[in-house]
C-alpha positions in Angstrom: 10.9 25.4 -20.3 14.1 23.4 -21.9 13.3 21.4 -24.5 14.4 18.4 -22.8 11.2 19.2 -20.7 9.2 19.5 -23.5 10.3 16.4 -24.5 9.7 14.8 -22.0 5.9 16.4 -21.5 5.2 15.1 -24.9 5.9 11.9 -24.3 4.2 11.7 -21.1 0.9 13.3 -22.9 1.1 10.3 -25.6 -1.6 7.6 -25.3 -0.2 4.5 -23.6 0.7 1.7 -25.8 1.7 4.2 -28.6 5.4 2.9 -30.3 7.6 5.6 -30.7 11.2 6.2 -32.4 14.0 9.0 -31.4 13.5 10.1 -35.7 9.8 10.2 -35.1 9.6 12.0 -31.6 12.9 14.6 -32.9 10.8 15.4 -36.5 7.4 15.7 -34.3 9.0 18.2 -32.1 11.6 19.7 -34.5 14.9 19.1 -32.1 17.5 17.2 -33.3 18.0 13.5 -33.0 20.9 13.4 -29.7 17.9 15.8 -27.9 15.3 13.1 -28.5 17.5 10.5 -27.9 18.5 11.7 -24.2 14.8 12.5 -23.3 13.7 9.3 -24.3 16.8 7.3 -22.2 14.8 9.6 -19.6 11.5 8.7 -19.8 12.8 5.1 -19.5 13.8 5.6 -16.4 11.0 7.5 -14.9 8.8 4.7 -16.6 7.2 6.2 -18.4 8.5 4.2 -21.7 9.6 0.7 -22.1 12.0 -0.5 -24.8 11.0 -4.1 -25.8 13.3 -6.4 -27.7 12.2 -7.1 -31.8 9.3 -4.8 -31.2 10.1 -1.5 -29.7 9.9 1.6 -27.4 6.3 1.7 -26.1 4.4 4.2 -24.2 3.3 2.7 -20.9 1.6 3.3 -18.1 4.0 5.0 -15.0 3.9 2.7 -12.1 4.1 5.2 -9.0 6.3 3.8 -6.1 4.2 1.5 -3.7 3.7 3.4 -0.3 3.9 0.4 1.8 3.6 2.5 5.1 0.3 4.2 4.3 -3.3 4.1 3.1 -4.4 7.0 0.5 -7.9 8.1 1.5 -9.0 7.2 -1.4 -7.7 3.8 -1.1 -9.6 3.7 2.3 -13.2 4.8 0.5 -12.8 2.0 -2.1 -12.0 -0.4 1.0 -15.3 0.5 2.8 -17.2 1.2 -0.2 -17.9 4.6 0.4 -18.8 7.9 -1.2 -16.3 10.8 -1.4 -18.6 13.7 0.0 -16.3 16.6 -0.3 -12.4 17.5 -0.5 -12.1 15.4 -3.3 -8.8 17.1 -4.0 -7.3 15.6 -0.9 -7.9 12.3 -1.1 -4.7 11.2 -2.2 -3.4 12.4 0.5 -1.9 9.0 3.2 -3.4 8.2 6.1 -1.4 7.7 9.3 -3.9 7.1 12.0 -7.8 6.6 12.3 -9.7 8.2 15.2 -13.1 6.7 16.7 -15.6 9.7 17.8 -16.9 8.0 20.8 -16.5 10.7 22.9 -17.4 14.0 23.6 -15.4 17.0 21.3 -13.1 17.9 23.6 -11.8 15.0 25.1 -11.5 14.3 21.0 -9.3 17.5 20.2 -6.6 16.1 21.8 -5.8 13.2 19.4 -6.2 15.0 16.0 -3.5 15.0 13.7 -3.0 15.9 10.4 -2.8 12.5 9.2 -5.6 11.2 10.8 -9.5 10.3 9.7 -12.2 10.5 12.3 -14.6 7.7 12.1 -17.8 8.8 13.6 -21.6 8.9 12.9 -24.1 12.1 12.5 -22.8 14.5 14.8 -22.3 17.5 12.9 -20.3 19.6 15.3 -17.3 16.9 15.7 -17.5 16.6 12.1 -16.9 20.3 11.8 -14.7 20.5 14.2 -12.4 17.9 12.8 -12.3 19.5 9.9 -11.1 22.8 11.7 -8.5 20.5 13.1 -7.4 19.2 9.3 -8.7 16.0 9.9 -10.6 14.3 7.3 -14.1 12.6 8.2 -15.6 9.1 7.4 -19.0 9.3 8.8 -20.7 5.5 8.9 -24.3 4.4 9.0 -24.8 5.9 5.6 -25.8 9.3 7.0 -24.9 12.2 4.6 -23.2 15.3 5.4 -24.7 19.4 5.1 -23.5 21.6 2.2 -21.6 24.2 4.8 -19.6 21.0 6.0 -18.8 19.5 2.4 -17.8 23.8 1.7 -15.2 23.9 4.3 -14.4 20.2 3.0 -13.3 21.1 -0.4 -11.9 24.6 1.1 -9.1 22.8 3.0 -8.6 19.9 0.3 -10.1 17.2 3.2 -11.8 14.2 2.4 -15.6 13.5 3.7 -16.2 10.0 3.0 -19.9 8.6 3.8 -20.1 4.5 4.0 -23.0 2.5 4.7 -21.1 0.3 7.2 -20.8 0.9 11.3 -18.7 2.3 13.2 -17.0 -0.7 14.6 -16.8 -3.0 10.7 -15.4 0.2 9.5 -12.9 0.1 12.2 -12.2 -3.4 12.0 -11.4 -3.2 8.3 -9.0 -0.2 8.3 -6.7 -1.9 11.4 -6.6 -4.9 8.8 -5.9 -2.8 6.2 -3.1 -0.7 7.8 -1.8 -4.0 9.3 -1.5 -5.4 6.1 0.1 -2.9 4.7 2.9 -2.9 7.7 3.2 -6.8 7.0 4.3 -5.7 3.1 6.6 -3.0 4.5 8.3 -6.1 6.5 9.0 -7.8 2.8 12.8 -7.0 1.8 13.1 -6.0 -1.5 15.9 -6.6 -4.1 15.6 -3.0 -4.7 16.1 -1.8 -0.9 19.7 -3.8 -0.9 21.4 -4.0 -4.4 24.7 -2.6 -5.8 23.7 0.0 -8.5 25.4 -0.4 -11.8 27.4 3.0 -11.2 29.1 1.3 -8.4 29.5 -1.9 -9.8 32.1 -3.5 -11.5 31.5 -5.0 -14.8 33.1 -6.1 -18.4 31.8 -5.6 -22.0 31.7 -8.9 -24.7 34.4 -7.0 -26.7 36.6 -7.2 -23.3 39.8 -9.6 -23.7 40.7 -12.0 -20.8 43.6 -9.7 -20.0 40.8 -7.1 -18.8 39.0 -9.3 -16.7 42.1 -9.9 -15.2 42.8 -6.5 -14.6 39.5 -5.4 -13.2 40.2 -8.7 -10.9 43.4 -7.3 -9.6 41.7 -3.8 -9.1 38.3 -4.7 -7.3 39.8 -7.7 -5.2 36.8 -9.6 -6.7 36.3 -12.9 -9.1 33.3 -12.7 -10.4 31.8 -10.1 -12.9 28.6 -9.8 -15.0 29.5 -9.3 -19.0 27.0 -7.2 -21.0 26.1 -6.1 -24.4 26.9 -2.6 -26.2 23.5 -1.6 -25.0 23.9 -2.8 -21.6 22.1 -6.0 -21.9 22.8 -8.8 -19.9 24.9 -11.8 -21.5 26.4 -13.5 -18.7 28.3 -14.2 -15.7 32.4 -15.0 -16.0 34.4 -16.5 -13.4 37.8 -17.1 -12.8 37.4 -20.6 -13.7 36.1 -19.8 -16.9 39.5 -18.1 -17.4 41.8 -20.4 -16.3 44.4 -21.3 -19.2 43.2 -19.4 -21.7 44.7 -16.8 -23.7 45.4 -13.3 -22.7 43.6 -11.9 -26.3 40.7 -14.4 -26.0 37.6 -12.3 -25.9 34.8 -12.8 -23.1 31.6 -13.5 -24.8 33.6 -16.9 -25.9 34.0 -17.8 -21.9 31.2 -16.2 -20.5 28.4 -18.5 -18.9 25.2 -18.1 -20.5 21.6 -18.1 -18.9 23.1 -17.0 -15.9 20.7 -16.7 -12.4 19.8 -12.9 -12.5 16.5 -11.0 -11.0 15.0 -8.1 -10.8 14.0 -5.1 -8.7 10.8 -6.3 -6.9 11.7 -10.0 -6.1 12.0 -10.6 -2.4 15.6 -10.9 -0.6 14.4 -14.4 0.8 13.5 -16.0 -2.8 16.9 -14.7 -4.1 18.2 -15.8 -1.0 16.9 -19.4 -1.3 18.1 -19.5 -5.0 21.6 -18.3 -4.4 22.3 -20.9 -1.8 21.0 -23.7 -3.9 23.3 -22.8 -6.5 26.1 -21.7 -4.8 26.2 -18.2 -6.3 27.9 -15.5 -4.8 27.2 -12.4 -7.2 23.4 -12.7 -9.4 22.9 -9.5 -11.8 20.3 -7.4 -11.3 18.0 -6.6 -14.5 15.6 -4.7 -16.0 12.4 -6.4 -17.9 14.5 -6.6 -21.0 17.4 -7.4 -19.1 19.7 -4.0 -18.8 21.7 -4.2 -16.2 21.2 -2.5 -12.8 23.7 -3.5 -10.9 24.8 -7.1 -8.5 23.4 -8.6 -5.4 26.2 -10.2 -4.0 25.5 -12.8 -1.2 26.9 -11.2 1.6 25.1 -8.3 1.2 22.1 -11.2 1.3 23.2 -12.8 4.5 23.5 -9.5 6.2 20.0 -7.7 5.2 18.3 -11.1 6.2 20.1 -11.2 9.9 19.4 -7.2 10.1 15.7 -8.1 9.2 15.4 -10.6 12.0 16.5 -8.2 14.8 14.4 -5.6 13.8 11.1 -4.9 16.4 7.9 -5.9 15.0 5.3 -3.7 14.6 2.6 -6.5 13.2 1.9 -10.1 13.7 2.1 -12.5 10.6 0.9 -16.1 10.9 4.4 -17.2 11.8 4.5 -14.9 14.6 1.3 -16.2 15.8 2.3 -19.6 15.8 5.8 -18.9 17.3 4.1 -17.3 20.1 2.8 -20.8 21.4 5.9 -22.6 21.1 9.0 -22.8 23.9 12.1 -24.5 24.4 12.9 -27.6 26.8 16.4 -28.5 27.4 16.1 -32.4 29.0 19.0 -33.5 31.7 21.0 -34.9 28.4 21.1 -31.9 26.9 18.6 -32.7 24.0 16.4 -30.2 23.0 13.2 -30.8 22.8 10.0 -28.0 21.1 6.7 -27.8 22.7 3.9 -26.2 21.5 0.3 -25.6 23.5 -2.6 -26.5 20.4 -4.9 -23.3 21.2 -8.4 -22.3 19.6 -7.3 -20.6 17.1 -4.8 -22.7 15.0 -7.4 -25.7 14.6 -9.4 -26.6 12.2 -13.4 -27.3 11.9 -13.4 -30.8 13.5 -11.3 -29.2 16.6 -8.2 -30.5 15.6 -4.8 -28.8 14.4 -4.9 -27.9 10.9 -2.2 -29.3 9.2 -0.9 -26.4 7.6 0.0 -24.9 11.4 1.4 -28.1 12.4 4.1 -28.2 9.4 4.5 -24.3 10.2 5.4 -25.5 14.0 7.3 -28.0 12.4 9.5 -25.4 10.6 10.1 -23.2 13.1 11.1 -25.3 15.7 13.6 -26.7 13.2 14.7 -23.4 12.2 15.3 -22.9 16.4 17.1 -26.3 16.9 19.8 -25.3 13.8 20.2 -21.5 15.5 21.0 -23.3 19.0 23.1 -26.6 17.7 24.7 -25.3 14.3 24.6 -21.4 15.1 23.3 -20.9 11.5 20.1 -19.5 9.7 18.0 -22.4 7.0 16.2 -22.3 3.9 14.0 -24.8 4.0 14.1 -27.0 1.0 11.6 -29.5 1.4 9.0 -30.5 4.1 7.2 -33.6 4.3 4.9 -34.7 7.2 3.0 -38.1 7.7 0.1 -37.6 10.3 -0.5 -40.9 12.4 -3.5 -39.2 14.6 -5.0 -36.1 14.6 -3.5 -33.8 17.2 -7.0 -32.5 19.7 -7.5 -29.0 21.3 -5.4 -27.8 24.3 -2.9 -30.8 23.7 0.7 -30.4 24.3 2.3 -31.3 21.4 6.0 -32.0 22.0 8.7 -32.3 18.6 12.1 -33.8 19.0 14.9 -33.7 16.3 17.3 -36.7 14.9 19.7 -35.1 12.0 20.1 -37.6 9.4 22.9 -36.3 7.6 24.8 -33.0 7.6 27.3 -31.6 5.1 29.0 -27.9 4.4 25.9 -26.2 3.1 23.0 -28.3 3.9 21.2 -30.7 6.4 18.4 -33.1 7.1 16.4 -34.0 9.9 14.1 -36.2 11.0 11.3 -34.4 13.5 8.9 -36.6 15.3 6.1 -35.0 17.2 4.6 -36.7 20.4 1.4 -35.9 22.6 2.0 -37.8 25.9 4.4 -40.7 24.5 2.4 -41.7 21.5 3.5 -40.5 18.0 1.0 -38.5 16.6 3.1 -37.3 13.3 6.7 -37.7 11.7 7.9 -35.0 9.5 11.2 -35.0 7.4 12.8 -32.1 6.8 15.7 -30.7 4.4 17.3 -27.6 4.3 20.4 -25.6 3.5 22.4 -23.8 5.9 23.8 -20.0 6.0 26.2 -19.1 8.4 25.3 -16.5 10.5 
């Protein structure tokens, strides 16, 4: 084993919270200080360390990457309360599909899979003969398992899982589960899009006016995040902050401070929203301590968040549910006008529409009326809706828009929603445009 390995297994085996030094882990271990040094730099970035301004590096506690796409078994017996039986060495293992043994064995046979769980009751046979097939069992009604079963369990690493719950709750609860998780794959991350600092163009404090210049003439761009020695973040310089000034003049004198930057795990849409209401083009992305990553530049915003909307989708989200009930009306003058059928499901206990859909209908058909008028995309800014009669059951609520005022970036509009030709609600509505 190298002693950067070692290195790096002793500082995974320390106790989390522990502050460590490169002197004290290079005198612990007996290696020199350069060897400690670049293990540490490593164990940041496998997280399993975290270097804290005025205080420290810390041991902490490794975040594994989120598996958005799957359910670990043992995720799944938390979720239904159940026991883990047997193959208790599998049940980290992701779950792909679930499988309902309400039929005989061999009509079953033919949709195993080795990612799959079969949900079924006492019959011992399918159970065995799932696990043959390397499919793990949940077995509901809070029946137990016998010892030959749990054997052949542990012997292929396959979870048994016993829950008190039925067949069709436990059901119910995993297509929730795995739904939800498909909903979280759908969130764009910061981290999926970015510009990593090893392909991103950037200027030290101790840089002169003359290099941003240069590194301007070279990349074709304007705009640059300045860091630290250490690679913190200190700002953001523009051309503007350049103009007229001296060729010798170093940058942490121009730079503009308490830039917009973000991290990793915020979503493209809240960066999105930010960078339009500021008019940034380039926001650094930064660690906790704020090391920099790399840039999110806007356009590489404006085309993840197009590519996101033509993608299929797999789940349904609340907006997706509400979209499904509202159309499009074009009237002889051309105006377009949104209608959208009130059904069971979006009401509220009195039998009318919950307010919360109606300023969701609201939105969308907004969002639809600037796609088919501007051609753009919105971020809606601010919302606010007056209710003048509560909207009934089956109605057929129909929205109309007047734009109030429109400039380069943003717009407002005036929606009024009608049932028959009585105004049941007025909503004003402001948002800022992206060009599509």
């Amino acid at each position: 084993m190298s002693k950067h390995q070692q290195l790096l297994d002793y500082i995974a085996s320390l106790p989390v919270g522990e502050k460590i030094s490169v002197r004290s882990v290079a005198r612990q271990m007996n290696m020199s200080d350069g060897t400690a040094y670049r293990a540490i730099k490593q164990a940041e970035e496998d997280g399993l360390v975290s270097t804290i301004e005025r205080v420290g590096t810390i041991r902490i506690e490794k975040k594994a990457n989120e598996r958005f796409e799957h359910l670990t078994f043992r995720e799944i017996a938390n979720i239904i309360d159940g026991d883990i039986l047997g193959g208790g060495a599998g049940v980290d293992q992701s779950l792909g599909r679930f499988i309902i043994g309400a039929m005989t064995i061999s009509a079953m046979i033919r949709y195993f899979s080795k990612d799959a769980i079969l949900i079924i009751g006492n019959r011992k046979e399918a159970q065995l003969e799932a696990l043959k097939h390397d499919v793990a069992v949940l077995v509901t009604g809070g029946f137990g398992v016998d010892q030959d079963l749990i054997d052949l369990a542990n012997e292929k690493k396959l979870p048994v899982i016993s829950t008190t719950y039925d067949t069709f709750t436990v059901a119910s609860i995993l297509n929730k589960a795995m739904t939800n998780q498909l909903i979280k794959k759908k969130v764009m991350k910061v981290s999926d899009i970015f510009i990593p600092i090893e392909h991103t163009a950037y200027l030290n404090d101790t840089g002169t006016v003359n290099d941003y210049q240069a590194l301007s003439r070279a990349t074709g761009h304007s705009r640059f995040p300045v860091i630290h020695h250490d690679g913190r973040l200190i700002g953001v310089i523009t051309a503007k902050d350049t103009v007229n000034k001296p060729d010798k003049m170093l940058l942490e004198r121009l730079v503009t401070k308490n830039a917009s930057y973000t991290g990793l795990n915020s979503s493209v849409a809240s960066v999105a929203h930010t960078m339009i209401w500021n008019s940034l083009e380039l926001v650094p992305v930064v660690t906790d301590d704020l090391r920099l990553l790399g840039i999110l530049t806007r356009e590489d915003v404006m085309k993840a968040m197009q590519l996101a909307q033509r993608q299929p989708q797999t789940v349904d989200t609340i907006e997706d549910q509400v979209a499904e009930f509202l159309s499009t009306e074009t009237t002889d003058n051309n105006d377009i006008k949104f209608i959208y059928q009130v059904n069971p499901q979006m009401t509220n206990k009195m039998g009318t529409i919950s307010f919360g859909v109606l300023c969701e209908v609201v939105s969308l058909a907004v969002r639809e009326y600037v796609h088919q008028v501007h051609s753009a995309d919105i971020v809606i800014d601010d919302l606010h809706l007056h209710y003048f009669k509560m909207v009934q059951i089956d109605s057929e609520v129909k929205i109309t828009m007047t734009e109030l005022n429109e400039s380069r970036k943003s717009l407002k509009i005036d929606a009024v929603a009608t049932v028959g030709n009585v105004i049941y609600a007025k909503s004003y509505v402001s948002c800022q445009l992206i060009a599509r």
